[in-house]
N, C-alpha and C positions, 0 to 999 in steps of 0.2 A: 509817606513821601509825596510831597505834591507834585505837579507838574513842571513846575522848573529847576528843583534840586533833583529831578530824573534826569532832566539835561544837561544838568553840568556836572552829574555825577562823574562818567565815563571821561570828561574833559578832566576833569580834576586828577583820576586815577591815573591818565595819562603821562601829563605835566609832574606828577610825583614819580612816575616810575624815570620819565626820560630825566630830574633831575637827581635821582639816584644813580644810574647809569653814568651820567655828568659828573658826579662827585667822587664816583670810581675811577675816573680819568682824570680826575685833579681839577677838574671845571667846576666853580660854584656859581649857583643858578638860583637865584629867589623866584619861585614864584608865585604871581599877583593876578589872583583872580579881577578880571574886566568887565564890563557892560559890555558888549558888542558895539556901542555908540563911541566909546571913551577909548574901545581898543584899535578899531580903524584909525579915530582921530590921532591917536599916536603913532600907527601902521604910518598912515597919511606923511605925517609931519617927521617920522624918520628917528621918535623918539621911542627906540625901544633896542636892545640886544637880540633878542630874539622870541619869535611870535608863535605859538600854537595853533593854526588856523585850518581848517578843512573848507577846500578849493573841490569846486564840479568836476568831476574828469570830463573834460573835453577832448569828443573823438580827433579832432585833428590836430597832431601835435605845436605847430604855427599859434593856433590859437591858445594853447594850453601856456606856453611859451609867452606870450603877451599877457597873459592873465595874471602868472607871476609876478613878471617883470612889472605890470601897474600898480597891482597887489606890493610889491616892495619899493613904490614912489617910482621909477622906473619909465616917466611917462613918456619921454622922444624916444626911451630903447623897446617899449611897445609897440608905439607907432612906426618904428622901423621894422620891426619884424611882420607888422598887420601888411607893409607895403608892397 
């Protein structure tokens, strides 16, 4: 296994289990492995259902909060809560 199917391995088992989970609840969930270039750009632009992504824990809750909210387009409800 090379270096970068070590890293999306555990992304990948993830994304299979949460859309198993999903399918028990009556939610269907395709999921579409990303570049990280192609999957912000989508993040970005608002075109997506729903994103798999691991965010820093940030110790102070304010900032963790903004980080979100930019991370989900969100960008005057960031700067409001940074205020």
């Amino acid at each position: 296994m090379d270096q970068l199917q070590a890293e999306v391995k555990p992304w990948a088992d993830r994304a299979e289990r949460l859309q198993l989970k999903l399918h028990d609840l009556g939610v269907e969930l395709k999921v579409v492995q990303l570049s990280r270039a192609e999957l912000y750009g989508r993040v970005a632009r608002g075109e997506f259902d729903a994103a798999l992504v691991a965010l820093p824990e940030l110790p102070e809750p304010g900032l963790a909060l903004a980080q979100a909210l930019l991370l989900g387009g969100e960008e005057d409800e960031a700067r409001k809560t940074l205020q």
